[in-house]
C-alpha angles and dihedrals in degrees: 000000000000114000119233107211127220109192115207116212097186134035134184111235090232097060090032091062086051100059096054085081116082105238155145125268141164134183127284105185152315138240132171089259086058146273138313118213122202113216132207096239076060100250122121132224134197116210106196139157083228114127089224118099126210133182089250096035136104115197135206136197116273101233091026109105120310118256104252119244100265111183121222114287104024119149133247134156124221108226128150117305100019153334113290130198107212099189095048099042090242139139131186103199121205094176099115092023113141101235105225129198137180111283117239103270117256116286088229137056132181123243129286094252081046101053086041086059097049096044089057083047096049090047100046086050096047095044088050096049104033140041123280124221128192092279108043087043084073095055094097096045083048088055106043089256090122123020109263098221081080083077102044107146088008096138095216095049093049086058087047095056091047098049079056095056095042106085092040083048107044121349134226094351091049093045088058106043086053092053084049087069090060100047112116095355110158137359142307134034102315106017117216094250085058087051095045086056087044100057090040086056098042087056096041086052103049110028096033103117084062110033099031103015082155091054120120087211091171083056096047093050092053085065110034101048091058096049089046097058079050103054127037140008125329087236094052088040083062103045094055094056087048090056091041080066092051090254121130137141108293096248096065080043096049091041092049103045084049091057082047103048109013085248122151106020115272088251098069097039095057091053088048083049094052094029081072100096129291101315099339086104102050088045099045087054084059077062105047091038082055086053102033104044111006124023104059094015 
Protein backbone atom coordinates (compact mmCIF):
# COMPACT_ATOMS: atom_id res chain seq x y z
CA UNK A 1 0.00 0.00 0.00
CA UNK A 2 1.38 3.57 -0.80
CA UNK A 3 2.32 5.59 2.35
CA UNK A 4 0.90 8.98 2.76
CA UNK A 5 3.39 10.93 4.57
CA UNK A 6 2.73 13.41 7.24
CA UNK A 7 5.70 15.27 7.87
CA UNK A 8 6.06 16.83 11.72
CA UNK A 9 7.82 19.89 11.98
CA UNK A 10 7.89 20.10 15.98
CA UNK A 11 8.17 17.81 18.48
CA UNK A 12 8.06 18.00 22.30
CA UNK A 13 11.37 16.36 23.90
CA UNK A 14 9.40 14.39 25.93
CA UNK A 15 7.50 12.54 23.08
CA UNK A 16 10.33 12.77 21.02
CA UNK A 17 12.53 10.53 23.61
CA UNK A 18 9.79 8.17 23.48
CA UNK A 19 9.79 7.50 20.19
CA UNK A 20 13.19 6.61 20.00
CA UNK A 21 12.06 3.21 21.33
CA UNK A 22 10.73 0.95 18.88
CA UNK A 23 7.30 0.17 20.10
CA UNK A 24 3.84 -0.58 19.74
CA UNK A 25 1.02 2.04 19.72
CA UNK A 26 -2.79 2.45 18.74
CA UNK A 27 -5.02 5.17 18.76
CA UNK A 28 -6.67 6.66 21.71
CA UNK A 29 -8.94 9.15 20.36
CA UNK A 30 -9.68 11.82 18.19
CA UNK A 31 -10.78 15.45 18.46
CA UNK A 32 -11.06 18.25 15.84
CA UNK A 33 -7.37 19.86 17.25
CA UNK A 34 -5.85 16.46 16.40
CA UNK A 35 -5.14 13.02 17.57
CA UNK A 36 -3.68 11.24 20.74
CA UNK A 37 -1.85 8.28 20.26
CA UNK A 38 -1.28 5.34 23.50
CA UNK A 39 1.67 3.90 23.42
CA UNK A 40 2.77 0.80 24.54
CA UNK A 41 5.64 2.25 27.14
CA UNK A 42 2.02 3.90 28.55
CA UNK A 43 2.55 7.53 27.65
CA UNK A 44 0.23 9.39 25.34
CA UNK A 45 0.90 11.88 22.32
CA UNK A 46 -1.08 14.23 20.62
CA UNK A 47 -0.16 14.86 16.72
CA UNK A 48 -1.98 18.23 15.72
CA UNK A 49 -1.65 20.93 13.19
CA UNK A 50 -2.04 23.24 16.33
CA UNK A 51 1.06 26.13 16.72
CA UNK A 52 1.25 25.39 20.06
CA UNK A 53 3.86 23.13 21.19
CA UNK A 54 3.65 20.91 24.03
CA UNK A 55 6.20 18.39 25.69
CA UNK A 56 3.96 15.40 24.40
CA UNK A 57 2.99 16.94 21.36
CA UNK A 58 4.00 16.57 17.47
CA UNK A 59 3.03 19.26 15.39
CA UNK A 60 2.25 19.67 11.70
CA UNK A 61 2.00 22.27 9.51
CA UNK A 62 -1.94 24.23 9.26
CA UNK A 63 -2.62 24.10 5.17
CA UNK A 64 -0.26 20.92 4.79
CA UNK A 65 -2.48 17.76 4.24
CA UNK A 66 -5.24 17.11 6.48
CA UNK A 67 -4.77 14.00 9.43
CA UNK A 68 -6.97 11.23 8.19
CA UNK A 69 -9.64 10.31 10.06
CA UNK A 70 -8.01 7.18 12.13
CA UNK A 71 -10.86 5.36 14.56
CA UNK A 72 -10.01 4.24 18.21
CA UNK A 73 -8.16 1.66 18.38
CA UNK A 74 -6.42 1.61 15.25
CA UNK A 75 -2.83 0.14 15.12
CA UNK A 76 0.61 1.71 14.46
CA UNK A 77 3.92 0.84 15.30
CA UNK A 78 6.93 3.63 16.61
CA UNK A 79 10.41 2.85 14.51
CA UNK A 80 12.92 5.11 13.59
CA UNK A 81 11.86 8.09 11.67
CA UNK A 82 8.58 8.11 12.40
CA UNK A 83 5.03 6.25 13.48
CA UNK A 84 3.59 4.00 10.67
CA UNK A 85 0.04 2.60 10.22
CA UNK A 86 0.32 -0.35 8.67
CA UNK A 87 -3.05 -0.98 8.03
CA UNK A 88 -3.80 2.74 6.52
CA UNK A 89 -0.65 3.18 4.37
CA UNK A 90 0.40 6.24 6.52
CA UNK A 91 3.46 7.64 7.99
CA UNK A 92 3.92 10.46 10.24
CA UNK A 93 7.84 11.35 9.83
CA UNK A 94 9.76 13.14 12.67
CA UNK A 95 12.94 12.97 10.99
CA UNK A 96 13.53 16.70 10.46
CA UNK A 97 11.01 17.72 13.61
CA UNK A 98 12.41 20.88 15.81
CA UNK A 99 12.48 19.37 19.34
CA UNK A 100 10.86 22.13 21.69
CA UNK A 101 11.08 22.51 25.89
CA UNK A 102 9.96 24.53 28.13
CA UNK A 103 12.00 27.79 28.18
CA UNK A 104 13.86 28.74 31.69
CA UNK A 105 11.26 30.78 33.53
CA UNK A 106 11.86 35.03 33.62
CA UNK A 107 14.82 36.38 36.13
CA UNK A 108 12.62 38.62 37.36
CA UNK A 109 8.90 38.54 39.10
CA UNK A 110 6.80 41.06 40.27
CA UNK A 111 5.70 41.41 44.13
CA UNK A 112 3.49 39.50 45.90
CA UNK A 113 0.62 42.40 46.05
CA UNK A 114 1.52 42.63 42.40
CA UNK A 115 1.11 38.79 41.29
CA UNK A 116 -2.16 38.77 43.56
CA UNK A 117 -3.45 41.63 41.27
CA UNK A 118 -2.74 40.08 38.17
CA UNK A 119 -3.96 36.89 39.06
CA UNK A 120 -7.74 38.68 39.93
CA UNK A 121 -7.22 40.31 36.62
CA UNK A 122 -6.27 36.89 34.62
CA UNK A 123 -8.98 35.32 36.05
CA UNK A 124 -11.81 38.11 35.50
CA UNK A 125 -10.77 38.19 32.15
CA UNK A 126 -10.70 34.16 31.61
CA UNK A 127 -14.30 33.48 33.49
CA UNK A 128 -15.74 36.07 31.42
CA UNK A 129 -14.28 34.65 27.90
CA UNK A 130 -14.26 30.79 28.35
CA UNK A 131 -16.27 28.24 29.74
CA UNK A 132 -16.36 27.46 33.60
CA UNK A 133 -16.40 24.18 34.97
CA UNK A 134 -17.13 23.12 38.68
CA UNK A 135 -14.16 23.78 39.58
CA UNK A 136 -13.15 27.18 37.91
CA UNK A 137 -16.50 28.44 38.84
CA UNK A 138 -15.03 28.48 42.45
CA UNK A 139 -11.92 30.72 41.53
CA UNK A 140 -13.72 34.16 42.77
CA UNK A 141 -14.97 32.87 45.78
CA UNK A 142 -10.92 31.37 46.22
CA UNK A 143 -9.72 34.77 45.78
CA UNK A 144 -12.03 36.91 47.82
CA UNK A 145 -13.68 37.98 44.76
CA UNK A 146 -17.07 36.66 46.12
CA UNK A 147 -17.65 36.10 49.54
CA UNK A 148 -17.10 32.50 50.29
CA UNK A 149 -19.86 32.05 52.49
CA UNK A 150 -21.66 31.85 49.24
CA UNK A 151 -20.11 28.19 49.12
CA UNK A 152 -20.68 27.02 52.52
CA UNK A 153 -21.43 22.87 52.33
CA UNK A 154 -20.48 23.01 48.69
CA UNK A 155 -18.25 19.48 48.69
CA UNK A 156 -15.53 20.78 46.11
CA UNK A 157 -14.93 24.02 47.89
CA UNK A 158 -14.53 22.39 51.09
CA UNK A 159 -11.62 20.42 49.37
CA UNK A 160 -10.51 23.49 48.10
CA UNK A 161 -10.27 25.13 51.45
CA UNK A 162 -8.61 22.40 52.75
CA UNK A 163 -5.89 21.98 49.85
CA UNK A 164 -5.29 25.47 50.87
CA UNK A 165 -4.60 24.55 54.81
CA UNK A 166 -2.62 21.66 54.09
CA UNK A 167 0.64 22.84 53.58
CA UNK A 168 0.33 25.53 56.64
CA UNK A 169 -1.09 22.31 58.70
CA UNK A 170 1.08 19.53 57.91
CA UNK A 171 3.40 19.79 55.38
CA UNK A 172 4.37 17.66 52.67
CA UNK A 173 2.18 14.53 53.96
CA UNK A 174 -0.76 16.68 54.39
CA UNK A 175 -0.18 18.55 50.75
CA UNK A 176 -0.42 15.38 49.20
CA UNK A 177 -3.16 13.73 50.78
CA UNK A 178 -5.26 17.02 49.89
CA UNK A 179 -4.21 16.79 45.98
CA UNK A 180 -5.32 13.12 46.29
CA UNK A 181 -9.00 14.47 46.65
CA UNK A 182 -8.73 16.11 43.15
CA UNK A 183 -7.22 13.11 41.10
CA UNK A 184 -9.49 11.94 38.51
CA UNK A 185 -12.18 14.10 39.45
CA UNK A 186 -14.46 14.53 36.64
CA UNK A 187 -14.71 13.28 32.88
CA UNK A 188 -12.94 13.16 30.04
CA UNK A 189 -9.47 12.74 29.31
CA UNK A 190 -7.96 14.99 31.70
CA UNK A 191 -10.47 15.66 34.12
CA UNK A 192 -10.53 18.97 35.51
CA UNK A 193 -9.25 17.76 39.19
CA UNK A 194 -6.38 16.45 37.39
CA UNK A 195 -6.03 20.18 35.66
CA UNK A 196 -6.48 22.00 38.73
CA UNK A 197 -3.09 19.68 40.21
CA UNK A 198 -1.44 20.37 36.90
CA UNK A 199 -1.52 23.88 36.93
CA UNK A 200 -0.55 23.90 41.14
CA UNK A 201 2.82 21.61 40.05
CA UNK A 202 3.64 23.27 37.34
CA UNK A 203 3.78 26.31 39.51
CA UNK A 204 5.36 24.76 42.24
CA UNK A 205 7.83 23.60 39.83
CA UNK A 206 8.58 26.38 38.17
CA UNK A 207 8.08 29.31 40.37
CA UNK A 208 9.08 27.53 43.69
CA UNK A 209 12.09 29.40 44.79
CA UNK A 210 9.77 32.23 44.97
CA UNK A 211 6.42 31.06 45.90
CA UNK A 212 7.50 27.82 48.30
CA UNK A 213 11.35 28.47 48.95
CA UNK A 214 10.56 26.18 52.33
CA UNK A 215 9.01 23.18 49.99
CA UNK A 216 10.58 19.78 50.04
CA UNK A 217 9.47 19.45 46.31
CA UNK A 218 11.64 16.03 45.90
CA UNK A 219 9.68 15.00 48.61
CA UNK A 220 6.37 16.18 47.14
CA UNK A 221 6.98 14.45 43.88
CA UNK A 222 7.70 11.00 45.71
CA UNK A 223 4.23 11.20 46.73
CA UNK A 224 2.23 12.81 44.11
CA UNK A 225 3.44 10.89 40.94
CA UNK A 226 2.32 7.52 42.47
CA UNK A 227 -0.86 8.58 43.38
CA UNK A 228 -1.27 10.12 39.98
CA UNK A 229 -0.65 6.71 37.81
CA UNK A 230 -3.51 5.42 40.54
CA UNK A 231 -5.66 7.37 40.20
CA UNK A 232 -6.69 8.82 37.31
CA UNK A 233 -6.09 8.59 33.45
CA UNK A 234 -2.83 7.51 31.78
CA UNK A 235 -2.94 10.98 29.84
CA UNK A 236 -3.39 13.01 33.00
CA UNK A 237 -0.82 10.67 34.69
CA UNK A 238 1.43 12.02 32.11
CA UNK A 239 0.78 15.36 32.17
CA UNK A 240 1.51 15.73 35.94
CA UNK A 241 4.79 14.38 35.69
CA UNK A 242 5.32 16.56 32.97
CA UNK A 243 4.46 19.34 35.07
CA UNK A 244 6.68 17.67 38.33
CA UNK A 245 9.79 18.46 35.69
CA UNK A 246 8.60 22.09 35.16
CA UNK A 247 7.04 20.98 30.97
CA UNK A 248 3.75 21.81 29.96
CA UNK A 249 2.09 23.01 26.86
CA UNK A 250 3.36 26.62 26.12
CA UNK A 251 -0.18 28.46 26.82
CA UNK A 252 -0.34 27.51 30.78
CA UNK A 253 3.53 28.56 30.49
CA UNK A 254 3.01 31.33 28.97
CA UNK A 255 -0.44 32.19 31.54
CA UNK A 256 1.46 31.45 34.54
CA UNK A 257 4.80 33.26 33.89
CA UNK A 258 2.53 36.25 32.98
CA UNK A 259 0.75 36.10 36.69
CA UNK A 260 4.65 35.86 37.95
CA UNK A 261 6.22 38.48 36.14
CA UNK A 262 3.58 40.66 34.62
CA UNK A 263 4.77 39.38 31.53
CA UNK A 264 2.58 39.04 28.56
CA UNK A 265 -0.48 41.44 29.18
CA UNK A 266 -3.38 39.86 31.13
CA UNK A 267 -5.25 39.88 28.10
CA UNK A 268 -3.24 37.22 26.20
CA UNK A 269 -2.73 35.12 28.88
CA UNK A 270 -6.21 34.71 29.58
CA UNK A 271 -6.89 33.64 25.90
CA UNK A 272 -4.10 31.39 26.17
CA UNK A 273 -5.79 30.39 29.31
CA UNK A 274 -9.34 29.74 27.55
CA UNK A 275 -7.76 28.74 24.01
CA UNK A 276 -6.58 24.87 26.49
CA UNK A 277 -8.91 22.99 25.72
CA UNK A 278 -12.60 23.21 26.65
CA UNK A 279 -12.33 24.09 30.56
CA UNK A 280 -8.07 22.59 31.31
CA UNK A 281 -7.11 26.07 31.34
CA UNK A 282 -9.57 27.56 33.75
CA UNK A 283 -8.94 24.69 35.95
CA UNK A 284 -5.44 24.58 35.71
CA UNK A 285 -5.43 28.57 36.83
CA UNK A 286 -7.50 27.08 40.43
CA UNK A 287 -4.32 25.40 40.60
CA UNK A 288 -1.80 28.07 39.98
CA UNK A 289 -3.94 30.69 42.11
CA UNK A 290 -3.61 27.91 44.87
CA UNK A 291 0.46 28.10 44.20
CA UNK A 292 0.91 31.70 43.36
CA UNK A 293 -1.30 33.59 46.03
CA UNK A 294 -2.84 30.96 48.78
CA UNK A 295 -1.47 27.85 49.46
CA UNK A 296 2.23 28.70 50.68
CA UNK A 297 1.44 32.47 51.25
Amino acid sequence: MQNQEIAITAIGTGARDLLEQDQAAWVMGATSRGLFLHLAADWVIFITPETFHGPLTLNFPVGARDLPTLEHGTPARVQAGGIYFPDRGIMISTAYALAWEAPPPPKKWLSASERTERLKQITRLALSQGRASSISALLPALLDLEFRSNYEGNTLFVHLERLERSWQEGGVAALAESIQAFLGLGSGLTPSGDDLVNGLLLALARWGQVVAPGLEFDALVAEVLPRAYRSTTTLSANLIECALRGQANERLLLALDGIMSGEPDPTVCASALTGWGNTSGLDALVGMALAVKILLA
